[in-house]
C-alpha positions as CSV (number, residue, x, y, z in Angstrom):
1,X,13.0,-51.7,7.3
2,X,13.8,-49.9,10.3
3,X,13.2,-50.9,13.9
4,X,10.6,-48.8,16.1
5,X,12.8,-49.0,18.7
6,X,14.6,-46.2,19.9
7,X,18.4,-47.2,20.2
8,X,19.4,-45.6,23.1
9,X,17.4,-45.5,26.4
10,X,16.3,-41.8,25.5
11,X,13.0,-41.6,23.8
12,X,12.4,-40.7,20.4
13,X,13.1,-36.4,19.6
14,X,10.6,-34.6,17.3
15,X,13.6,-35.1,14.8
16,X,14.3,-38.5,15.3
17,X,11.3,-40.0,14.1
18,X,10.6,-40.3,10.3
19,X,6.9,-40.5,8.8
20,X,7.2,-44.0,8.3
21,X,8.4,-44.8,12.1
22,X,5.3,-42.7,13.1
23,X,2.9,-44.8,10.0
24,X,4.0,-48.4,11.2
25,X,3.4,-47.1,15.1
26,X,-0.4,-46.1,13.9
27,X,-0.4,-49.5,12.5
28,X,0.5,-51.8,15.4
29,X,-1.5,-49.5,17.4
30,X,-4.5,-50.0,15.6
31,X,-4.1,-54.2,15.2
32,X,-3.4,-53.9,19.3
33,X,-2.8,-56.6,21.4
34,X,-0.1,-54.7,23.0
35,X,1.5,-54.6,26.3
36,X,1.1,-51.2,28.2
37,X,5.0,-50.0,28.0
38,X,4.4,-50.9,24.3
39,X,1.8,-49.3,23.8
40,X,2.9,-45.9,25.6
41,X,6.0,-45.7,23.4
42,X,4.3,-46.3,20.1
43,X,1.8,-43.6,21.2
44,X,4.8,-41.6,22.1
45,X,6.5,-41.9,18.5
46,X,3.5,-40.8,17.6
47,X,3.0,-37.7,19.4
48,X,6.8,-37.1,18.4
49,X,5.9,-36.8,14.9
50,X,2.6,-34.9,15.5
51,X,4.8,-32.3,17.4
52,X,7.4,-32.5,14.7
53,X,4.7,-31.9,11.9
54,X,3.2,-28.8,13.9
55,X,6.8,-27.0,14.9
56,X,7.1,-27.1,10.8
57,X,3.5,-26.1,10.2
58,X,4.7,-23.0,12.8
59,X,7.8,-22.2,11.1
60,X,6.5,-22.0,7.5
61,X,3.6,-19.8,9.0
62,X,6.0,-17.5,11.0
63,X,8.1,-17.2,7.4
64,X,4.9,-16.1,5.5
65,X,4.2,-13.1,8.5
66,X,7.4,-11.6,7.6
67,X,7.7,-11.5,4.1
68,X,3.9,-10.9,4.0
69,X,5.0,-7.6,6.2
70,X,7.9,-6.9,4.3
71,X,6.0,-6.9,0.8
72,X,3.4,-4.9,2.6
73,X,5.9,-1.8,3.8
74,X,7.5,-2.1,0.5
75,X,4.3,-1.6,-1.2
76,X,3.5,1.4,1.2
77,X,6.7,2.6,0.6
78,X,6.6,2.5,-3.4
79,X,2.7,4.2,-2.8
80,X,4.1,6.8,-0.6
81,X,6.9,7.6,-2.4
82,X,5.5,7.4,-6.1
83,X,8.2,4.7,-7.5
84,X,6.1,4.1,-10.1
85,X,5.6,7.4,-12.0
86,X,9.5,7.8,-11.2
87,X,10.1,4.6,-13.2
88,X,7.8,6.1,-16.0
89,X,9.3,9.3,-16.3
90,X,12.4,7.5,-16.0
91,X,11.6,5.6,-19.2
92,X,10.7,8.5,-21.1
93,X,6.5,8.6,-20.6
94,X,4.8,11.4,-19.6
95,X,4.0,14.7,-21.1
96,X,7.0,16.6,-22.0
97,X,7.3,20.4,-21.1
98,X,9.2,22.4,-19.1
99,X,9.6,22.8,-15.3
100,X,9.4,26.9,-14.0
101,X,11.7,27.5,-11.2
102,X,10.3,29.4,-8.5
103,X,11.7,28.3,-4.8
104,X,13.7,25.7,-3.2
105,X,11.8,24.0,0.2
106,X,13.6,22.9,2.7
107,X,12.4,20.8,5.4
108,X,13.5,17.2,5.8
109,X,15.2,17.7,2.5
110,X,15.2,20.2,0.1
111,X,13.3,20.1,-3.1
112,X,12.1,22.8,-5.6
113,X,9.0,23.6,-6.4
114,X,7.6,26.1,-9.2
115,X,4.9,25.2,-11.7
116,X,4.9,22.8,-14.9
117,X,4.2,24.2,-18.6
118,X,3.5,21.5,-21.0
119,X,3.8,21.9,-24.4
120,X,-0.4,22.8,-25.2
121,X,-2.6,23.3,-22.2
122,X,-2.9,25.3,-19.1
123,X,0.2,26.0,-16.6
124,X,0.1,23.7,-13.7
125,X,1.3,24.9,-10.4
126,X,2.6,23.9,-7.4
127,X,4.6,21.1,-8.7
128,X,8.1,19.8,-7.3
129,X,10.9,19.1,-9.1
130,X,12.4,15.4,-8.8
131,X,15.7,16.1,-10.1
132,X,19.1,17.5,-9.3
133,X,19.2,21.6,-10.3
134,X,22.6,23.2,-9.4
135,X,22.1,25.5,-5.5
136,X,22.3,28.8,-7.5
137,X,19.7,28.0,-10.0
138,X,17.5,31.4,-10.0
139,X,13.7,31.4,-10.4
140,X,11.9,31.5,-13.3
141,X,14.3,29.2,-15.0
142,X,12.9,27.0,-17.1
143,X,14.0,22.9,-17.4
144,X,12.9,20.2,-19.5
145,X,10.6,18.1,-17.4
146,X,8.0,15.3,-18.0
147,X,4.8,15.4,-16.0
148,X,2.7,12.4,-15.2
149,X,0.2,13.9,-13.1
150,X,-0.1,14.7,-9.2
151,X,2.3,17.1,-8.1
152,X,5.8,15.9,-9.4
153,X,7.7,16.8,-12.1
154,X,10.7,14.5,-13.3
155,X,13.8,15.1,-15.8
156,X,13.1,14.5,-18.9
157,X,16.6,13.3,-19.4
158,X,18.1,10.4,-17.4
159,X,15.5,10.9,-14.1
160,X,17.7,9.2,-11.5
161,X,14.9,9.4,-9.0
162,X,13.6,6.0,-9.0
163,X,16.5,4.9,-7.8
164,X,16.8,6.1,-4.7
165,X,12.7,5.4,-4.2
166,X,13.8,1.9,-4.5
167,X,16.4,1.6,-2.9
168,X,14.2,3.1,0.1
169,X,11.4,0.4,-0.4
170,X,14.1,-2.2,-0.2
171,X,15.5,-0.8,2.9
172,X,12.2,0.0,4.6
173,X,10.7,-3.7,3.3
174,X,14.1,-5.9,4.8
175,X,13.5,-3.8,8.2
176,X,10.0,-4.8,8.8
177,X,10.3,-8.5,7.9
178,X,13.1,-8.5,10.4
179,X,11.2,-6.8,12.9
180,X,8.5,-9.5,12.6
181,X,11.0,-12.4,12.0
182,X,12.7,-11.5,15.6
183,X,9.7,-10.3,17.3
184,X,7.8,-12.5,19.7
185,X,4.6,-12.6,17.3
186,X,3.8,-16.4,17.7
187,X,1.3,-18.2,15.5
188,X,-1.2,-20.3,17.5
189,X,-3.3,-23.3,16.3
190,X,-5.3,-25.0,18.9
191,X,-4.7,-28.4,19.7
């Protein structure tokens, strides 16, 4: 069993005291009788363990903030960016048809955008192409797309998109649970 005495002169670190060390000092606490310098370092393996208990308790919490903020940008990122209809297309769903070339749009990057013919139905325009067409592809052109509503069209064939959608949630996700894991956002519980 071990001794509640601390073996050096130093008192007793948050660390250095076990459960059971801080259970037995509740103990001879409670059945008193105890002289005062007793007394004040039983109460102080106890406080020792509180504290020890509580740092933990803030840890775990500070843990949950950042992935909770990193699963949160990632799922803004994968809303923002459409992941999910790029995995579908990706996978083959969809309605097939063909993707009309009209003009290429470049602002932060350059994308094309022309109008999506299914196979029955109306023409839908104003649709962008999320796939790779050679520079010198000239409009009216006419590509084998899947559409699975909004305003993207995908390859029908081996749509690569998703890819890089992911890769960009994963990027964006790790960032912001770093930024909260090193920022100074503390987690308070009153005493």
């Amino acid at each position: 069993m071990p001794s509640l005495r601390a073996s050096s002169g130093k008192p007793a670190g948050p660390a250095q005291v076990s459960w059971r060390q801080a259970r037995q000092a509740r103990a001879r606490l409670a059945a008193g009788g105890l002289e005062h310098r007793e007394q004040r370092r039983l109460l102080a393996i106890c406080h020792a363990r509180e504290e020890a208990a509580r740092r933990g308790t803030l840890r775990l919490q500070h843990i949950g903030i950042a992935v909770a903020g990193a699963i949160a940008a990632m799922a803004v990122i994968a809303a923002a960016f459409g992941l999910w209809p790029a995995i579908e297309a990706a996978r083959g769903q969809g309605t097939s048809g063909s993707f009309i070339v009209g003009y290429e749009s470049c602002s932060r990057g350059c994308t094309w955008v022309g109008s999506f013919r299914p196979g029955s139905g109306p023409v839908i325009p104003a649709v962008t192409y999320n796939g790779f067409l050679p520079v010198s592809t000239p409009a009216g052109t006419s590509i084998p797309a899947s559409y699975l509503g909004g305003s993207r069209a995908f390859a029908r064939h081996g749509s690569h998109v998703w890819i890089e959608d992911a890769l960009l949630m994963v990027l964006v996700g790790a960032a912001a649970g770093a930024a909260l894991w090193i920022s100074p956002i503390r987690v308070f519980r009153p005493r």
